[in-house]
N, C-alpha and C positions, 0 to 999 in steps of 0.2 A: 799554643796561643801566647803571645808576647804581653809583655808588662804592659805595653800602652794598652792591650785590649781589657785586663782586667781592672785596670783603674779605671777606664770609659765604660765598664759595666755594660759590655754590650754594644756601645754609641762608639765602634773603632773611627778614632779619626784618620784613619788609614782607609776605611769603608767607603767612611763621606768624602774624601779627598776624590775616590774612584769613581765615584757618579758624578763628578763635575768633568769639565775640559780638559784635559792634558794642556798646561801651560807651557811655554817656552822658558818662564822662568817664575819663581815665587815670589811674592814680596810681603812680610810678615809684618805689620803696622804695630809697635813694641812700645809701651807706655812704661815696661817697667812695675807694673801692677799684677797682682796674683791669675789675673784672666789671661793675658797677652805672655804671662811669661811658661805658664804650663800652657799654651799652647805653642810657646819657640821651643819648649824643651823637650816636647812628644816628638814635634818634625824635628828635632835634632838628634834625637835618639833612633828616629826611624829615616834616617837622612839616605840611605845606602837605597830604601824602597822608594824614594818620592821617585816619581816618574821627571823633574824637572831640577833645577837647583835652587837652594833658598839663599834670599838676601834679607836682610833686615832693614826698617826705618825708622827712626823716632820723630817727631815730632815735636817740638819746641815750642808751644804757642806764647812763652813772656808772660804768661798769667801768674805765676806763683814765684815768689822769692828764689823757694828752693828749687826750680825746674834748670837751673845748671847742674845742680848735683845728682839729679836724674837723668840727664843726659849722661852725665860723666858712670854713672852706674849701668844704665844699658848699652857704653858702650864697653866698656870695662865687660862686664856679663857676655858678650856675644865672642871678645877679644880672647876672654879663657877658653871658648867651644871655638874658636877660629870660623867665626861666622861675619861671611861680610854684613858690615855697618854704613848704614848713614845718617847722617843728621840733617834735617831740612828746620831751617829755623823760619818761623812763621809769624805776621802782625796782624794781632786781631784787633779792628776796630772798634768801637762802642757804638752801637746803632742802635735807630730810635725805629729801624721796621723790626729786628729782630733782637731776641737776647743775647746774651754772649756765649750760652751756649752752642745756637744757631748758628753765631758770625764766625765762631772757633770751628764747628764740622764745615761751615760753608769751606772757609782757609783751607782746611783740612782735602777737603777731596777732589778742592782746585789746586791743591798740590799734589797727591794722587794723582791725577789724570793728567798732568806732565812727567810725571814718573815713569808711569808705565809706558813700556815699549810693544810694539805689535805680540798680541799673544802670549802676554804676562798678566799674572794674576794675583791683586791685593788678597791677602788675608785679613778677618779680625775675627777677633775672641767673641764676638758678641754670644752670648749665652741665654737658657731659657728663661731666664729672668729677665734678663734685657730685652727678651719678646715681648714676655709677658705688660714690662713697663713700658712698653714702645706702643706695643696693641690700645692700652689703658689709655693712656697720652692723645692716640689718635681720636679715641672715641670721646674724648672729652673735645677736640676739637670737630667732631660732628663730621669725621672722615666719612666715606664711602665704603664702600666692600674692598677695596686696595689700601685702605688705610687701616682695615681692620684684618688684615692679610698679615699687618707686621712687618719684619724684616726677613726680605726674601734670601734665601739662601746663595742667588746666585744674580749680578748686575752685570752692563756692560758698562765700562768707565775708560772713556778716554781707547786708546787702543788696542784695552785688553777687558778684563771682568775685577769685580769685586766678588768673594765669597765669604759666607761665615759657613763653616765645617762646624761647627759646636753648638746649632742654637736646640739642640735635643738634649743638651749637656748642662747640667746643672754645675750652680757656684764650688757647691760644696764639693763634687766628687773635684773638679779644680782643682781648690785648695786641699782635699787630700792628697791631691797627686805629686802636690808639692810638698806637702811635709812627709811623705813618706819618702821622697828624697832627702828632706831635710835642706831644702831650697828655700831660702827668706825672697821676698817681695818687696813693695812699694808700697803706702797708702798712701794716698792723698787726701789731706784735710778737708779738703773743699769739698770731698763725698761725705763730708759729715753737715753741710750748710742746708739747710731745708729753703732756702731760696731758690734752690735749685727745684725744678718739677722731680727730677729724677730722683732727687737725694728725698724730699717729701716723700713719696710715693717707695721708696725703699724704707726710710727708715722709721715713717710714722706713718701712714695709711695701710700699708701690704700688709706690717705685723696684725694690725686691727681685724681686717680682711681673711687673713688666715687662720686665725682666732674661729673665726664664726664659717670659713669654709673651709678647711685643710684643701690640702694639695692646691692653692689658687694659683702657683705661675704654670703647674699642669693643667691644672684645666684651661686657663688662660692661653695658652701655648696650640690645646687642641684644640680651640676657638680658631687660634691666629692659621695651623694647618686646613681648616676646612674652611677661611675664607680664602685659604691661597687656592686651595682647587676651586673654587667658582670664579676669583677673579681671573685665575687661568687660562679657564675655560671661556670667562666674558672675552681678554684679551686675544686668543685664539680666531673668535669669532669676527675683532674688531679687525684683525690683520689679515684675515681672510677678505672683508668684503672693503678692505681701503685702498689694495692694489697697490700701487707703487708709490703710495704717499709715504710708504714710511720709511722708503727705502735708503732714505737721503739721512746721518743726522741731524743736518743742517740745514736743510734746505727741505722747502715743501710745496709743491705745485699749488697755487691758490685755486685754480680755475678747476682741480680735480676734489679738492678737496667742499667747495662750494657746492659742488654738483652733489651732494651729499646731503640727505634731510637735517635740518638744525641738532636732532638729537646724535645724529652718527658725526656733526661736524667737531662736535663737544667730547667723543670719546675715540675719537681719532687723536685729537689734539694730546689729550691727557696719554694717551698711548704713549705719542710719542715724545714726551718728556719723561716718562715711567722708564721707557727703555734705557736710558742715557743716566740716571740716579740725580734726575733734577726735580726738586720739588715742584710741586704741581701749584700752579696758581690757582687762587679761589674760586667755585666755581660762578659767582657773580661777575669777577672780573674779564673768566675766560667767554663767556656769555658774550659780552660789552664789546669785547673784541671783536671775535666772531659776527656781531652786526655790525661794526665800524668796516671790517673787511669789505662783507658784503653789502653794503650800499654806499661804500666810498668811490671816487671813480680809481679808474686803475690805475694813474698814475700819480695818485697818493700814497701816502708811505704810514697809514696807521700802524701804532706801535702799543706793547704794552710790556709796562716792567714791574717786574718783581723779586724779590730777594738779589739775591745779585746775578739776575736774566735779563734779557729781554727777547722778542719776537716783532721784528718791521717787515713791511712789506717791500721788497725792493722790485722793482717790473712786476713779474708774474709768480712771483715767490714769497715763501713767509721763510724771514732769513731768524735763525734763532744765535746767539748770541753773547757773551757775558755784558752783564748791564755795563761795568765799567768802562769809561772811553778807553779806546785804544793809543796808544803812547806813541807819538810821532818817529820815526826814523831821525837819530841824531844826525846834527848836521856836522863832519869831522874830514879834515884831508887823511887822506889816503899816501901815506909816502913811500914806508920803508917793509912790514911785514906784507907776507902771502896771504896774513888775515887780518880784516878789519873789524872791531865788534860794532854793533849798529844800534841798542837799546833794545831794554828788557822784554818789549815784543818782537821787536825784527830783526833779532839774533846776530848775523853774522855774516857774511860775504865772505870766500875762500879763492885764492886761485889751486887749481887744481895742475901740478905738474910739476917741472923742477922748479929749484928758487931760480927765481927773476928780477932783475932791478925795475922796480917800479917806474912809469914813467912820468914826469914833473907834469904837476896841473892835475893830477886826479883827485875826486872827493868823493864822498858820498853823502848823502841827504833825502829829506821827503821832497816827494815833488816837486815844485815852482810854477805859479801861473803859465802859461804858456808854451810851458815847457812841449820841446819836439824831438822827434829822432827819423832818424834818415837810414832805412836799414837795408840798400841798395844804393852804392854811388852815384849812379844816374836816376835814381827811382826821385818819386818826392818824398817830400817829411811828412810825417803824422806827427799830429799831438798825443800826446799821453793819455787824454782822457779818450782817443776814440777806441786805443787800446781797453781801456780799464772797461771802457762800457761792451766793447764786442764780446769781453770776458764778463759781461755780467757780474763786477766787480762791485760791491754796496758803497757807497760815498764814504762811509763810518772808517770802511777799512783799509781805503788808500791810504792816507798818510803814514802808513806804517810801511808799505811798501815801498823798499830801497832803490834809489835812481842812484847811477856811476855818473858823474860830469868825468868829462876832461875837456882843461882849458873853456871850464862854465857849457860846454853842448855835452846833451843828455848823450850818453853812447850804451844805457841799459837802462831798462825796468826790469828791476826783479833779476831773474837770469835765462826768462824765456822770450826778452827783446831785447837784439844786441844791436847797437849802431854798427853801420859799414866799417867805420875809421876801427873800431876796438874788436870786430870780429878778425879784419887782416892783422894787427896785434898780435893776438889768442894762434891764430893758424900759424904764425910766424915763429911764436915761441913755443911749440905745442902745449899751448894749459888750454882751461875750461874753469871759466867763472862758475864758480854754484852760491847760492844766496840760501842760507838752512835757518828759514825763523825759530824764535823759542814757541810761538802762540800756535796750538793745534789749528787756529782756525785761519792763521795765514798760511800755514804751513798746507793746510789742504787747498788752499787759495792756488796755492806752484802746483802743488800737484796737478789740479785741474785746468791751469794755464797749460803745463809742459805736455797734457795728454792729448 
């Protein structure tokens, strides 16, 4: 038995690693704090076992004076074990739906989920304590049997999963496992502020609580394990009889999902924001919806938002969505590189092949009124929007998608409509336009145009 198994007393995190996915790659979410760092330092020890490779990330949210010097500390830490780093620096807004703890995880795993790549897997520390206060928390907010479930061991995010391997692993065996290293850590001040729910509920309710019940984030913990086996098993049942409603993450048949009695329309829904690590709208609100759908006619577009989601109806679909508008395609000539960048949703345009002299009169931009292309010399021109709509493309999300002019006529949309003039171009010098958005949900936009 190896040192990682006798400091985990049992809970090998090499065990729990083994009953998850084989990932293509790890990505260990690293604050710097006593929890995330004995958990970078097990899988660095045990690195030659991991069935995948580890990288690391910190996060940066700008909330604290001193969150440079923790950056500069978990990169320094990862740089002596030769462990790739990165730093993703993050802006958290102050909002009046949620608190800052909210708006900081929201930031948080809408950065995650552009991170990961097909079949890569977040790590985090969260521990039996963090069940326990996460279980507490829900129950105060009048959760369901999924709220009282806690934190699942195992999500899907973005192209790959989120896991916690540790939440059977208490604080303490943690932080033994680092001082019998003789490994120093991180605290952060602000886990001493009781304005926080978390820091309250750690550092003045739980002691009280433990007092008059010993072992409370155990038993707490076994609560959160036996609502995850019924919400499991509710879950199981919801996906067996929804068929292919939930096949989509984005995308939801309205006319299958209506066909469904009011109560199975309500846990279909919540399913499939459960699956995706999106907080679930209230269930009054999701109610509200669900009758605006169904007695609206169908070529109304009812919507509904929350935290930073939404869900609208576009034709015959409920299209789900981040609440934020989407950031138009800048408008920029095109002269001299094989790459243009295009704004922080619609990423990029490439010519693919050798270097080429660009040729005078190229741009790029969002759309334009009117805008047409002619994709057969003798053929006629379409308008762009007859393209967008045969693509069942939502109105929210054109203006992100990239048009090429030359000499002011549209000669692409995207890179799966090439004008006649810019295809003989492309064959002439052997390249290939590609268009690689940053936003997962344009980016599955091409996808499903090019298929």
């Amino acid at each position: 038995m190896n040192r990682l198994d006798r400091s985990f007393t049992g809970n090998s995190l090499l065990e729990s690693l083994r009953r998850l996915p084989i990932p293509s790659r790890y990505w260990l979410g690293f604050s710097g704090g006593a929890d995330s760092t004995a958990l970078l330092l097990a899988l660095h020890e045990n690195a030659e076992q991991l069935p995948a490779p580890l990288h690391v990330v910190h996060f940066d949210h700008g909330m604290q004076q001193e969150s440079g010097t923790w950056a500069a500390h978990c990169q320094e830490f990862c740089r002596e074990r030769n462990i790739p780093f990165r730093l993703e620096m993050l802006s958290v807004p102050r909002s009046s739906r949620n608190s800052l703890e909210e708006e900081a995880r929201n930031k948080r795993y809408q950065a995650i989920a552009r991170i990961l790549g097909e079949q890569e897997m977040y790590l985090t520390a969260h521990h039996a304590e963090d069940q326990a206060e996460t279980l507490f928390l829900n129950l105060m907010r009048g959760s369901g049997i999924e709220g009282l479930a806690g934190i699942p061991v195992l999500r899907n995010l973005g192209e790959g999963w989120v896991a916690r391997p540790l939440l059977d692993i208490h604080r303490g065996e943690l932080v033994g496992f680092l001082r019998e290293r003789g490994v120093d850590w991180l605290e952060d001040p602000s886990n001493t502020d009781s304005a926080f729910d978390r820091n309250f509920l750690r550092g003045e309710l739980f002691p009280q609580l433990e007092r008059r019940w010993p072992g409370l984030a155990k038993r707490l913990s076994r609560t959160a394990r036996n609502a995850r086996t019924s919400a499991n098993a509710m879950a199981a049942v919801i996906e067996q009889q929804s068929g292919e409603l939930l096949k989509d993450r984005m995308r939801m048949p309205t006319q299958g999902l209506l066909a469904l009695d009011a109560e199975m329309q309500s846990l279909v829904l919540r399913q499939w924001l459960r699956r995706h690590e999106i907080p679930v709208l209230p269930e009054s609100r999701l109610v509200e919806f669900l009758q605006q759908v169904s007695l609206s006619q169908a070529d109304s577009q009812p919507e509904v938002q929350w935290g930073d989601w939404m869900i609208k109806r576009y034709r015959g679909d409920l299209c789900l969505h981040r609440r934020e508008p989407y950031v138009a395609c800048e408008q920029k000539a095109w002269r001299e590189s094989m790459k243009v960048e295009l704004g922080p949703d619609s990423g990029s345009y490439h010519l693919r092949g050798k270097k080429t002299e660009i040729p005078p009169g190229w741009r790029v931009g969002a759309r334009e009124a009117g805008d047409r292309i002619r994709t057969y010399e003798s053929g006629p021109s379409r308008k762009l929007k007859h393209f967008f709509q045969t693509a069942s493309i939502p109105p929210w999300l054109r203006l992100g998608i990239p048009v090429l002019y030359w000499d002011d006529e549209a000669v692409a949309l995207g890179d799966w409509v090439i004008g006649h003039r810019l295809q003989w171009w492309l064959m002439e010098n052997g390249l290939e336009l590609e268009w690689k958005p940053t936003d997962h949900v344009l980016a599955r936009v091409r996808r499903d145009c090019q298929a």
